[in-house]
Structure formats: structure tokens, C-alpha cells
VEXDOFI-155551 format. One record per residue (C-alpha): residue number from 1; residue in one letter; x, y, z. Coordinates in steps of 0.001 Angstrom, whole numbers, padded with zeros to 6 digits. Layout:
VEXDOFI-155551
PT num residu      c1      c2      c3
PT NUM      a       X       Y       Z
...
//
This chain:
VEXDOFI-155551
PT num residu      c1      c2      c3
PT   1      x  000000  000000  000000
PT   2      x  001240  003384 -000505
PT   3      x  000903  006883  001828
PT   4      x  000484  010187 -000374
PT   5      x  000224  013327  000900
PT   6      x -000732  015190 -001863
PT   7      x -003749  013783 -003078
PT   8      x -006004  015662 -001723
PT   9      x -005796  018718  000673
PT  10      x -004839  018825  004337
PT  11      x -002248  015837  003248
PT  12      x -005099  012848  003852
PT  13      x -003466  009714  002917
PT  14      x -004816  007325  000230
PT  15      x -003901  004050 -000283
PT  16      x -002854  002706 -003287
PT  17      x -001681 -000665 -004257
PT  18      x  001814 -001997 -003904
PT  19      x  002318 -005539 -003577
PT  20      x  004694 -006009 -006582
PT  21      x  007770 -006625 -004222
PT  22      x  006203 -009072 -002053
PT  23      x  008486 -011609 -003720
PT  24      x  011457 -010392 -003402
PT  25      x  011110 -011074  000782
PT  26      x  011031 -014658  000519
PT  27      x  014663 -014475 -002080
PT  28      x  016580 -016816 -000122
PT  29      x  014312 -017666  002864
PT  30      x  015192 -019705  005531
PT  31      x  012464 -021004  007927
PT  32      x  010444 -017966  006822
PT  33      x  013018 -015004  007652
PT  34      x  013298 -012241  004933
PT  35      x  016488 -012868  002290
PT  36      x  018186 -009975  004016
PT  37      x  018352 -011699  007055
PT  38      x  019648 -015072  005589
PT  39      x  021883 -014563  003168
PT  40      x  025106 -016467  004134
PT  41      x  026166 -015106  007089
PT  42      x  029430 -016622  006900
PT  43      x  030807 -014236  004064
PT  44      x  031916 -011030  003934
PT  45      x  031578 -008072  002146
PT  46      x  033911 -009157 -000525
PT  47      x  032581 -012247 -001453
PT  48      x  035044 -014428  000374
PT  49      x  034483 -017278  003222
PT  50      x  035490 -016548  006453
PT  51      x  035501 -018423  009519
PT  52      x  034668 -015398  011512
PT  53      x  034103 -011989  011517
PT  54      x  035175 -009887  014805
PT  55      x  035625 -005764  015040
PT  56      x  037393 -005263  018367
PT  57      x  037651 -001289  018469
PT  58      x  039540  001103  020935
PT  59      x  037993  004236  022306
PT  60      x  041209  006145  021891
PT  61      x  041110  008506  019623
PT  62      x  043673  009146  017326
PT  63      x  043625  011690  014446
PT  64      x  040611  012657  015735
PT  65      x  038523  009391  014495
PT  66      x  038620  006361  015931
PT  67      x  040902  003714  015311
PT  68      x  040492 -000140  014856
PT  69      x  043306 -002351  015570
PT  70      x  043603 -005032  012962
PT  71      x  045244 -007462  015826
PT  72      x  044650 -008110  019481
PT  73      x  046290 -005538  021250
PT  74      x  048566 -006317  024314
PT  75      x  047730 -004008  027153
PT  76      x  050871 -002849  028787
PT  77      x  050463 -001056  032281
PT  78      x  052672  002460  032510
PT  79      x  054692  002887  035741
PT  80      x  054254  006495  037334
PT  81      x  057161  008085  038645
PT  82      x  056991  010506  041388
PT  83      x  057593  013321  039047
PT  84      x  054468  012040  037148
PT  85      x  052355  011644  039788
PT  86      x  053200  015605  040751
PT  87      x  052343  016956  037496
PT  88      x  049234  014801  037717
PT  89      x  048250  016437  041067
PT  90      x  048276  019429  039396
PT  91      x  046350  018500  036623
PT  92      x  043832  017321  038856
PT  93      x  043585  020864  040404
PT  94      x  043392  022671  037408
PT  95      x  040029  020745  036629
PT  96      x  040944  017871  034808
PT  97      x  039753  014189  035413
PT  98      x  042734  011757  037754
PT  99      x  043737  008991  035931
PT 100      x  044011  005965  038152
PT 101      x  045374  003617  035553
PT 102      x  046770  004077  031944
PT 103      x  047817  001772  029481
PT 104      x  049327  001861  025869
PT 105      x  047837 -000767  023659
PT 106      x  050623 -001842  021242
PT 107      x  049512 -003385  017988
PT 108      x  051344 -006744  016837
PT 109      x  051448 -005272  013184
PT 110      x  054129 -004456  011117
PT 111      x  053141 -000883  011867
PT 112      x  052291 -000503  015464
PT 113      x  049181  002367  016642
PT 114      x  050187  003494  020260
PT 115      x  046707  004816  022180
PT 116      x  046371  005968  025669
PT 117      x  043358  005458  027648
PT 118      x  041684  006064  030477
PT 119      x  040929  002088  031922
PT 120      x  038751  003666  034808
PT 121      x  036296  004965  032253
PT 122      x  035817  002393  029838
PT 123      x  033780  000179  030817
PT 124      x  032118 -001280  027256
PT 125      x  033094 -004119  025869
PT 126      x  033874 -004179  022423
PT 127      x  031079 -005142  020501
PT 128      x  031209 -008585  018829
PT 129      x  029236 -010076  016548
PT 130      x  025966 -011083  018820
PT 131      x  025770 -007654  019640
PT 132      x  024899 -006846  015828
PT 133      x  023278 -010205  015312
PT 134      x  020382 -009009  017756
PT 135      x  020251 -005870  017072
PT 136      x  019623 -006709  013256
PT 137      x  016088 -008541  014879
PT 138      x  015041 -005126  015759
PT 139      x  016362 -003169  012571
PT 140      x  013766 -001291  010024
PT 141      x  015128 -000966  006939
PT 142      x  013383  001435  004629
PT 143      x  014438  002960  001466
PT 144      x  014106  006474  000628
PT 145      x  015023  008936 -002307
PT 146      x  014840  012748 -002224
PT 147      x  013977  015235 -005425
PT 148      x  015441  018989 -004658
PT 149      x  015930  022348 -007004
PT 150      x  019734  021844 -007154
PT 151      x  022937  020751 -005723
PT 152      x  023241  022961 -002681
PT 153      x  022748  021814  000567
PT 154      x  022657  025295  002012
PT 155      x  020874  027390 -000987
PT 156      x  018616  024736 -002262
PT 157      x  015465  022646 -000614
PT 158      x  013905  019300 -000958
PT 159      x  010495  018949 -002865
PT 160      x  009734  015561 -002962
PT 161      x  010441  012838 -000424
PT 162      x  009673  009068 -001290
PT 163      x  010479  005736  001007
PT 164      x  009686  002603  001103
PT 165      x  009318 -000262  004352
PT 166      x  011334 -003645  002650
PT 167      x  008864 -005759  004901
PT 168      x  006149 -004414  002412
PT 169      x  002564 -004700  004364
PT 170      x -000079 -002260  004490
PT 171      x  000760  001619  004300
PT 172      x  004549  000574  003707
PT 173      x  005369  002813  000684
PT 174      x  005156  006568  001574
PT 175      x  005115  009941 -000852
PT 176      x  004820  013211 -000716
PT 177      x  006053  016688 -002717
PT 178      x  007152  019519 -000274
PT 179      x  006501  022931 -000709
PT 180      x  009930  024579 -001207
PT 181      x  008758  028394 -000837
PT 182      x  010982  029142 -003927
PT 183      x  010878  028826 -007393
PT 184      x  012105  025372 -008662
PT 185      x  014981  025564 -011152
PT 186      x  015677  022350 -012421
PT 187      x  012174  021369 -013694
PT 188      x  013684  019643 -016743
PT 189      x  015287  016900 -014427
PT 190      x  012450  015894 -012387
PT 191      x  009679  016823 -013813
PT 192      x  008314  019141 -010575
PT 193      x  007433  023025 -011528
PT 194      x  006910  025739 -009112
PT 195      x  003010  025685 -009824
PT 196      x  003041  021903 -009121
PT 197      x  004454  022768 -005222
PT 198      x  003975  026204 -003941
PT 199      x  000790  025790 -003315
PT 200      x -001372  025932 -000055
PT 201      x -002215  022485  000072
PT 202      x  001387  021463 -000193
PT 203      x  002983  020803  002858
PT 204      x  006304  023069  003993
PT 205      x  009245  020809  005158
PT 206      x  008830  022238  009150
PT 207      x  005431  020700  008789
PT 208      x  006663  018011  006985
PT 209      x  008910  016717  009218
PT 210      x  006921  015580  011880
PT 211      x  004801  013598  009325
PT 212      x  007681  011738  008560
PT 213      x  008688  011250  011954
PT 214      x  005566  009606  013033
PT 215      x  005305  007395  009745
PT 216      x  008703  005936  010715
PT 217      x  008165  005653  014431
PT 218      x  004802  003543  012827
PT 219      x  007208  001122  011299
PT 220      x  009941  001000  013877
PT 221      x  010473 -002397  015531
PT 222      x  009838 -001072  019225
PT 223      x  013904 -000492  020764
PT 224      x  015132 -001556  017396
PT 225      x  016721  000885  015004
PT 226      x  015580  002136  011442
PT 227      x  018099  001935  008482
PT 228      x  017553  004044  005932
PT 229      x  019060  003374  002611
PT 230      x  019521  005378 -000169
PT 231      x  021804  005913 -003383
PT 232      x  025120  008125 -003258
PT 233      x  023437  009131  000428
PT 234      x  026334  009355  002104
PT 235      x  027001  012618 -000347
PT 236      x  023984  013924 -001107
PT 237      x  020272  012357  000208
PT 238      x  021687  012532  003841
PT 239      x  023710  015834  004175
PT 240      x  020529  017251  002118
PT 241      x  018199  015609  004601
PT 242      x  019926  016695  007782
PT 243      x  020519  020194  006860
PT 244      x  016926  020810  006481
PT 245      x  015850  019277  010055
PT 246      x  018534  021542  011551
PT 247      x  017140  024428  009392
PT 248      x  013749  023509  010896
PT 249      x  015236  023098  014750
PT 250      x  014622  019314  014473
PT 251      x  017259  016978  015361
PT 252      x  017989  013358  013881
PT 253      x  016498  010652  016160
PT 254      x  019319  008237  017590
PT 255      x  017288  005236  015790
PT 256      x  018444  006459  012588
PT 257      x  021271  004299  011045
PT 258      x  022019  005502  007090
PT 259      x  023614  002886  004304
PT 260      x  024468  004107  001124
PT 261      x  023982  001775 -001614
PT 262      x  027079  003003 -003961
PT 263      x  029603  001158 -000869
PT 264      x  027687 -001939 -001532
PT 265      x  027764 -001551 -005730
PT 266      x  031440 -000863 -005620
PT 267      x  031891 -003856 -003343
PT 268      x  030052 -005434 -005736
PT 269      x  032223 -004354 -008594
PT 270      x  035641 -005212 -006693
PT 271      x  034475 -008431 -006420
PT 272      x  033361 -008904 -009909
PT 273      x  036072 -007406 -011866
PT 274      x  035432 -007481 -015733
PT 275      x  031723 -008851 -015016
PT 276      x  030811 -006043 -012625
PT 277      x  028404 -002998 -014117
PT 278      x  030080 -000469 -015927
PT 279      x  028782  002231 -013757
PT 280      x  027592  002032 -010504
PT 281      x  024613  005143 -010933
PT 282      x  020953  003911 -009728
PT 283      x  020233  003451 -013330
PT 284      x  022940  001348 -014566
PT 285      x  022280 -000806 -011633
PT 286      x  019047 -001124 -012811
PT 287      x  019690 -001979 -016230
PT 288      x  022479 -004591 -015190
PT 289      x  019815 -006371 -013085
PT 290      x  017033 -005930 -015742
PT 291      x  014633 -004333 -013208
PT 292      x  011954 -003082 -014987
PT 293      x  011344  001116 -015271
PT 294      x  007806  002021 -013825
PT 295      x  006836  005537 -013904
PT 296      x  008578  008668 -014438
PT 297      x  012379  008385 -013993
PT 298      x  014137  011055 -011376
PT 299      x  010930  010906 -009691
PT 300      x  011475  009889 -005968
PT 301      x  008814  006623 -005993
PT 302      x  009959  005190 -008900
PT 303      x  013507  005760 -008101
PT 304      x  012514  004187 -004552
PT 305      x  010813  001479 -006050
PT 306      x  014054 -000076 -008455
PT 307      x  016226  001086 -005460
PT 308      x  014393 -001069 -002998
PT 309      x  015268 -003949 -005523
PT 310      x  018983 -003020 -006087
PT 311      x  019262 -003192 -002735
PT 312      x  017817 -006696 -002412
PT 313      x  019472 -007702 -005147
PT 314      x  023244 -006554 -004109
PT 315      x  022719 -007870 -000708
PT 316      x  021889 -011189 -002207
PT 317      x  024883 -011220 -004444
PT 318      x  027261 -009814 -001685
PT 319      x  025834 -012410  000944
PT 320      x  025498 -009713  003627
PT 321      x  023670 -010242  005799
PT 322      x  021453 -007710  008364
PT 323      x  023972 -007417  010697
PT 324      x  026723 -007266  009023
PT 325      x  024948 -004441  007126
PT 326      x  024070 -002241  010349
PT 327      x  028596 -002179  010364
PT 328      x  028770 -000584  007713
PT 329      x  025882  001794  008661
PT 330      x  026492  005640  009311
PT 331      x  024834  008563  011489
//
């Protein structure tokens, strides 16, 4: 079924019909789970077997990110001297935080990281695998696309906003254009005019966005996370989306997880070589898979609709599972 906003006034939603991807939830079933929770959970991204997969991570920071150590790290306790332990007294009075312990993790690798920590304040263990396996149980993932005037994340708006639940079900496709209060540019992309969304009866993205909030709290696991997937996100749909909750004072809910479907198509491609896609745009995607076009292309639902597939559809090939997924995820 699918939400619109815009046809008719005061945003009532109408259901339309959209069963066409039922199908594609029981590609590689097991004992009735979706494919995206089945699909080989032994492999990794690159195609390859593994025996295991384990991210140990340190809460040191270095270079300002955080840094992954490739091997187990040996924790070495450092010795205080007495001159130490003055200048830490007087650290201490000038407002910082007394370390009781620190340690230097030294990696076993050809090129060792050095970290310091405070042992006294870490208390989390570094996640392993089970950790992601049940969160995965709880995960939403839901595919969205966003139509805008232009390039600009600070200049430009969003007028059309299309997503799409991957557990399909009643009310699980969802569309709406959004009244920019500006003149649209770029009508020859998308299709969208001025006249067609400043009007009245279009909704303005600060009224918008609590629309969308509530639809996606609707289809939230409860305590689970929603994933929200969309192509060449990490550079455009989510900056784009995220500068206009701040512009509306909204922030981000901590549910949110984002996956970008261009990491997974140039997995793909790496693992491929000569028989991977040429290009790895929405639309060669789609023609490499031969997923049918249906409506309008550069139109938010159908762009949705063949991304939901290409998503399916690289998952399956790349044997990722759920949780291994939600890794790769970003905020």
C-alpha cells in the first residue's frame, strides 16, 4: 500500500496498491526469515568465506577518528614516577579528570598504533558479533530517495520525499512533494514546476517533518533501530536531509542508522572485476539487473521502487547479511 500526501488537501493519505515486491522477501528464505536476514552469514563483504568476523575497536582517539586495531592488542600497564604523579596532582587541580590507571595498547602489526586510555572509564566491551546479530532482529530498513531544485545543501530545498518499508505490508510505501517556498529551477530533471508545489495544500518541510517522523516511528520495531538506505546518500540524500531538520530546529532521532547503496555496488564491482556494471549510478544498476522502469524516472517513488530492488538484489549477491549491514551503517 502506498501513503500520499498530496492527493487531496490537508495531506489525507490514500492508499494505493503496492504488492509487486512481495516476492522479493522470501529471495533466499530460511524457515520464513526475509532474504536480508539469511543470506550467508558466513561471508563477507567481498565475497570471500570466512571463519569469523570480529571488530574489536579502541575508544582512543587518534587523528581525531577512531581507530580499529587489525590485531589483538597487548595491554601494557605504565609505571608512574613521582615526578608524574606531581604533574598529575596538578592536573587534577586545574580541573581535569585523575587517571588511576593508563595503558598503551601496542599493535602486533608491522606498523604498530600506540593509544592511551583512560581504563577507569571504559567500561564497554567491544562489541562482537551477537551484539549486531540481535540488534539486526530489531532493525527497520526502509528505502528512501529525495527530489530537490539543485545541488546545494545550504541554498537549495527538498520537494519531494519518497520511502519505502522492505517488509512491504499495508501503508509501507510513503510519498509526498514539499513545498519549497521558492521557485524550482531544475524542472527539466524531475519533472516538478513551481506551480506543481507552492501551493497551499502542499505541505512546507517544518510541517513536513513531523509527518515523517511519526510514519517511521509507525514502522519501527519497538527499541530496534531504522536503516535508511539510499543511493550516493552518504554525499547527497543525507547531508541534504539533515541540513533541512537543523534548518527547521529538528534533530535526527538516535534510531536512525544511514547505508548508502554506492559502498555496496562498488563492493560489488571489486568483487566482480570485468563482469561487474560499468557504472555504478541507480540506473545502470538497474539496467544490469534488468529491473523493470515504472513511472517517471528522477521521480522519488519510482527511483525508490528499483532502489528497494537493487538493494535486495546486491545484498543477495554480496551475501550480507542484516547485521553485518548495520557495520557498515552511518549517522
Amino acid at each position: 500500500m502506498c501513503l500520499s500526501l498530496v492527493q487531496y488537501p490537508q495531506w489525507r493519505w490514500n492508499l494505493l496498491s503496492n504488492s509487486c515486491w512481495d516476492s522479493f522477501h522470501r529471495l533466499g528464505g530460511v524457515k520464513g526469515r526475509s532474504s536480508l536476514r539469511t543470506l550467508c552469514s558466513n561471508y563477507d563483504l567481498e565475497g570471500g568465506y570466512v571463519r569469523r568476523y570480529t571488530r574489536k575497536t579502541s575508544n582512543a582517539k587518534t587523528g581525531g577518528s577512531n581507530r580499529s586495531l587489525g590485531t589483538t592488542p597487548e595491554v601494557i600497564p605504565v609505571t608512574r614516577t613521582k615526578s608524574s604523579s606531581s604533574k598529575l596532582g596538578t592536573e587534577k587541580t586545574e580541573g581535569s579528570r585523575k587517571l588511576n590507571i593508563s595503558s598503551r595498547i601496542v599493535s602486533r602489526s608491522a606498523a604498530p598504533i600506540l593509544a592511551i586510555y583512560d581504563v577507569e572509564t571504559t567500561g564497554t566491551e567491544p562489541e562482537s558479533d551477537q551484539y549486531y546479530i540481535d540488534l539486526a532482529e530489531r532493525s527497520t530498513i526502509i528505502c528512501f530517495d529525495i527530489e530537490t531544485t539543485g545541488f546545494s545543501r545550504e541554498r537549495d530545498r527538498i520537494v519531494e520525499f519518497a520511502c519505502q518499508d522492505l517488509r512491504g505490508g499495508e501503508n509501507s510505501t510513503f510519498q509526498t512533494l514539499i513545498n519549497p517556498e521558492r521557485d524550482v529551477p531544475n524542472e527539466a530533471i524531475h519533472g516538478i514546476s513551481t506551480r506543481m508545489v507552492n501551493r497551499r495544500d502542499i505541505p512546507r518541510m517544518k510541517e513536513f517533518i513531523p509527518i515523517l517522523l511519526g510514519y517511521l516511528e509507525s514502522r519501527r520495531i519497538p527499541g530496534g533501530n531504522v536503516i535508511l538506505v539510499s543511493h550516493n546518500g552518504r554525499t547527497f540524500d543525507v547531508p541534504f536531509l539533515k541540513r533541512e531538520f537543523i534548518r527547521c530546529s529538528h534533530e535526527i532521532p538516535e534510531y536512525f542508522l544511514f547505508a548508502d547503496t554506492c559502498q555496496l555496488a562498488r563492493a560489488l564491482s571489486k568483487s566482480l572485476g570485468d563482469q561487474a556494471p560499468a557504472k555504478i549510478t541507480l540506473q545502470a544498476l538497474r539496467e544490469y539487473y534488468n529491473i523493470p522502469l515504472m513511472g517517471s524516472a528522477h521521480r522519488a517513488l519510482c527511483d525508490v521502487n528499483v532502489l528497494a530492488l537493487v538493494f535486495q538484489r546486491l545484498t543477495f549477491d554480496l551475501k550480507l547479511p542484516v547485521w553485518k549491514l548495520i557495520q557498515q551503517c552511518f549517522k
